[in-house]
N, C-alpha and C positions, 0 to 999 in steps of 0.2 A: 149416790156415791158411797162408795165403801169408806170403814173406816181408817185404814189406811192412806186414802187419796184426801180425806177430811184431816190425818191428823197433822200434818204441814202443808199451807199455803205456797202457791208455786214462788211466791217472793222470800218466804223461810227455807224453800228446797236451796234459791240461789242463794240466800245470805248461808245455808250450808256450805255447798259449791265453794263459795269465796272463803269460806276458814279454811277448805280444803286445800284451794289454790295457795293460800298464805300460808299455810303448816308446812307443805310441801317443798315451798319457796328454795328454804336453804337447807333439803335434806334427800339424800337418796329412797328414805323410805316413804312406802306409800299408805293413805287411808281411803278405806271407802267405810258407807254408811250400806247397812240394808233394813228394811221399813217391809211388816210382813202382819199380817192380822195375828195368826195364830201358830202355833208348833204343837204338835203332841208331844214332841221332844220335850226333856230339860235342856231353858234355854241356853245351856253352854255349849251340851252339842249338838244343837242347832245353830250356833253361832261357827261353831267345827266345819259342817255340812255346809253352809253359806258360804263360809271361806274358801271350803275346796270347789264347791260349784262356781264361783267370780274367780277362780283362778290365780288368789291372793297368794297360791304358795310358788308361784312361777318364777316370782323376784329374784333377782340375782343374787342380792343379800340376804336374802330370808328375814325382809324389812317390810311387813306388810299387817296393816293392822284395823280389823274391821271395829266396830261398832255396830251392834244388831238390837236390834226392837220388832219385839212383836206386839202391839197395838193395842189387840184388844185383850191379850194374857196381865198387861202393863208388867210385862219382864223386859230386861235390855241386858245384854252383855259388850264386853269387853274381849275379844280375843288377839293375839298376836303372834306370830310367826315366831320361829326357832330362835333367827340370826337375835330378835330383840330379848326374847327370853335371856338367851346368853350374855345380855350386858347390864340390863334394869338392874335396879333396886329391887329386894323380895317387895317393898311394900307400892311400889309403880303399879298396879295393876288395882289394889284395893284404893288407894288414893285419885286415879283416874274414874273410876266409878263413883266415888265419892261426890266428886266436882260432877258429876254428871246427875247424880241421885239428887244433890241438893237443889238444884234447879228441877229436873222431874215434879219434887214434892209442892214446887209452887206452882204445877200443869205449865212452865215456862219450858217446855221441849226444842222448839230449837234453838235455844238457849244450853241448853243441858248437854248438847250436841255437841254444840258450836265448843263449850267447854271442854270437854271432850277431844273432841279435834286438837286444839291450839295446844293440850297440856303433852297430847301424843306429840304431837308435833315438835314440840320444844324440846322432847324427851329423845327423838327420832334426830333433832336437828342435833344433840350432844353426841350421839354414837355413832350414826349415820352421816357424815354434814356432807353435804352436795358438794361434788366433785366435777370438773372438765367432763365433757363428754355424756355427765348423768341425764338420761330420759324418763317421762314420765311412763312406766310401765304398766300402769291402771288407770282408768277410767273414774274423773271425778263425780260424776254424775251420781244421785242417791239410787240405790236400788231398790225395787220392790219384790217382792213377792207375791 
């Protein structure tokens, strides 16, 4: 097995999944996860390239916000779409990391994730909050590379 298919257990992919599903809950925007061994990129644009390649900028709102890891680099980003640029706080995006870093540093990863997820989410659920009619436009499932 590669390292990537070692570095979460198919019961940490689902306990993903389900923060996914609960972030989600009460918000028009979307999260995905991508899990990749290596980039020669710097990891931000390659977290750029991930987003365009899943399609994340399709959203209606421009509510779409990956999470990327590359495994054996031990980099991870944070990236997100226009529509949410336009409303966060400057410091949302360093503080999301944060909450994700500090778990990273204890090799507690889908933990770090899962953090990750819930604080996008909560942040997703203030500017975004689910409306009549909102559909899930992305695919919760983790991706790989």
């Amino acid at each position: 097995m590669s390292r990537v298919e070692d570095f979460l257990s198919k019961e940490e992919e689902q306990d993903i999944v389900q923060a996914i599903l609960e972030a989600e809950k009460n918000t028009s925007g979307e999260i995905r996860v991508h899990i990749e061994a290596h980039t020669k990129l710097d990891h931000i644009d390659r977290a750029k390239e991930v987003f365009k390649m899943l399609k994340m900028g399709n959203t209606k709102e421009e509510n779409g916000v990956l999470i990327y890891v590359a495994v054996n680099d031990r980099k991870f980003s944070i990236y997100g779409d226009r529509g949410i640029d336009k409303v966060v706080s400057d410091d949302f995006w360093d503080s999301t990391r944060d909450a994700i870093q500090a778990q990273f540093k204890k090799n507690d990863f889908k933990q770090g994730i899962i953090d990750g997820i819930l604080k996008a989410g909560k942040e997703l659920r203030t500017h975004f909050p689910w409306q009549q009619g909102d559909i899930n436009e992305l695919s919760d499932e983790v991706s790989k590379g």
